[in-house]
Every structure is written in structure tokens, then in C-alpha cells.
FILUMDO-928650 format. One record per residue (C-alpha): x, y, z; residue in three letters. Coordinates in Angstrom, 1 decimal. Example, Ala and Ser with C-alpha at 12.3 -4.5 7.8 and 13.67 -1.06 7.14 Angstrom:
2
DOBA     xx     yy     zz type
DOBA   12.3   -4.5    7.8  ALA
DOBA   13.7   -1.1    7.1  SER
END
This chain:
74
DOBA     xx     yy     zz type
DOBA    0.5    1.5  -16.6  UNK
DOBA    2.8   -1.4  -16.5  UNK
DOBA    5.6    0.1  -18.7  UNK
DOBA    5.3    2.9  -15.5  UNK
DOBA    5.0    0.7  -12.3  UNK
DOBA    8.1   -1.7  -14.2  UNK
DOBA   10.4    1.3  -14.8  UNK
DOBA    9.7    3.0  -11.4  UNK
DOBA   10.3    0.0   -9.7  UNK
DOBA   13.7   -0.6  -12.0  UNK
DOBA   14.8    2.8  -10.9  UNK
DOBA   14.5    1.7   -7.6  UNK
DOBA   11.4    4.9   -6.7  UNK
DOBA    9.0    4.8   -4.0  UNK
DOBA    5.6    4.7   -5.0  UNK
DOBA    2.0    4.4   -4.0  UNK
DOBA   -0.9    3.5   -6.2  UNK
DOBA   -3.8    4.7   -5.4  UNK
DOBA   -7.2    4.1   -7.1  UNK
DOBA  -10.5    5.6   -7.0  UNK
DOBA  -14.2    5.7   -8.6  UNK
DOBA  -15.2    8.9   -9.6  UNK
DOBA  -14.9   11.9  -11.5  UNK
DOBA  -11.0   11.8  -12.3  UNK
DOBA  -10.6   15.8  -12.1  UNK
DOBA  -12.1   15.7   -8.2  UNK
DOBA  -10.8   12.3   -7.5  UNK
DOBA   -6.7   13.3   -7.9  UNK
DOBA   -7.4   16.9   -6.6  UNK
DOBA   -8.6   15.0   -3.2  UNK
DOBA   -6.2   12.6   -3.0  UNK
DOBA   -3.6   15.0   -3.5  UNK
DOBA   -4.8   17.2   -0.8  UNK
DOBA   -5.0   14.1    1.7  UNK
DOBA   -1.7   13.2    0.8  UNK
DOBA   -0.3   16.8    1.2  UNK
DOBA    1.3   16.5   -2.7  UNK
DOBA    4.2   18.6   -3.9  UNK
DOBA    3.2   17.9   -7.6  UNK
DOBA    0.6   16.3   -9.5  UNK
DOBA    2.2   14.6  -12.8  UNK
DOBA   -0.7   14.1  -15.4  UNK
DOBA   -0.2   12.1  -18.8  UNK
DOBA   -2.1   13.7  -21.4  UNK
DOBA   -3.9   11.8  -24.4  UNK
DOBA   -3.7   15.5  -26.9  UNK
DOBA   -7.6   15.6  -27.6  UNK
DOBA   -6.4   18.7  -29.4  UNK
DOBA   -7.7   22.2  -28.8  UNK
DOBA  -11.7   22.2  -29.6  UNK
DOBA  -11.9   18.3  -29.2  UNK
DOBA  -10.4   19.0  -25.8  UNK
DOBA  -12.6   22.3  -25.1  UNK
DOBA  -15.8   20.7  -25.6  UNK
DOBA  -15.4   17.4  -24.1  UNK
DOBA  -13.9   19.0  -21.2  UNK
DOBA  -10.3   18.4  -20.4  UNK
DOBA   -9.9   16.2  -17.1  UNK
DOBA   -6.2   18.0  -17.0  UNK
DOBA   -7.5   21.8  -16.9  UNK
DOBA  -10.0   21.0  -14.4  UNK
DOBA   -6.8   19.8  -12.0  UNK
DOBA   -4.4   22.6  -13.1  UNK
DOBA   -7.4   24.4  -11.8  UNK
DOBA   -8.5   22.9   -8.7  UNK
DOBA   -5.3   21.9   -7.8  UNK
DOBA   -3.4   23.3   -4.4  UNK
DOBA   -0.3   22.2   -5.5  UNK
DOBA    1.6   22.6   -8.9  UNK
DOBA    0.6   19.9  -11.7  UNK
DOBA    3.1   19.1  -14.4  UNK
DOBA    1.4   17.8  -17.7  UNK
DOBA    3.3   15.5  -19.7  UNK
DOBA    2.9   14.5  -23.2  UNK
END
């Protein structure tokens, strides 16, 4: 995470960091919605296809539950 707070700041980007304790799928589609988000960014960690199906991917359940668009980055 510090690789991405150093380059953001570098760049000279606004940002707020926001954390929270919780399920991560419900938590971001929450905060999202009380911050009226455009776009949710999500880093993904490639679990792979049937690793990812039956653990449950934290990314589908926000593309999901999402009311804005989420962008999934690899």
C-alpha cells in the first residue's frame, strides 16, 4: 500500500484512505455508496478460476453489489 499512497502523492492526486473491519465485499460497496463513488478500482490477487469460485471472490461480490462501475486491475 505504500508503493500506492507514495506514487499518488508524487503525482500530486487527492486521496482519502478509508478503513474498515468487516466483510471487504460489503465494506467497499458501503463506503462507496456514502461517498457517492464514480468507480470502484479493485487490485486483484488471480486466485485463478476454481480456486477463485470456491473460495469466493471478494471482487465478484463488488462487481455485483456495486451501484457504480468497478474496474479490476491486475
Amino acid at each position: 500500500m505504500t508503493r500506492t499512497i507514495d506514487a499518488l502523492t508524487q503525482a500530486g492526486i487527492d486521496y482519502h484512505l478509508k478503513v474498515a473491519i468487516g466483510d471487504p465485499s460489503t465494506e467497499v460497496v458501503e463506503i462507496a455508496k456514502k461517498e457517492q463513488a464514480d468507480l470502484i478500482i479493485l487490485g486483484t490477487r488471480g486466485l485463478g478460476a476454481i480456486k477463485g469460485v470456491l473460495m469466493g471472490s471478494v471482487s465478484q461480490k463488488i462487481i455485483q453489489a456495486a451501484s457504480c462501475p468497478v474496474m479490476i486491475v491486475k
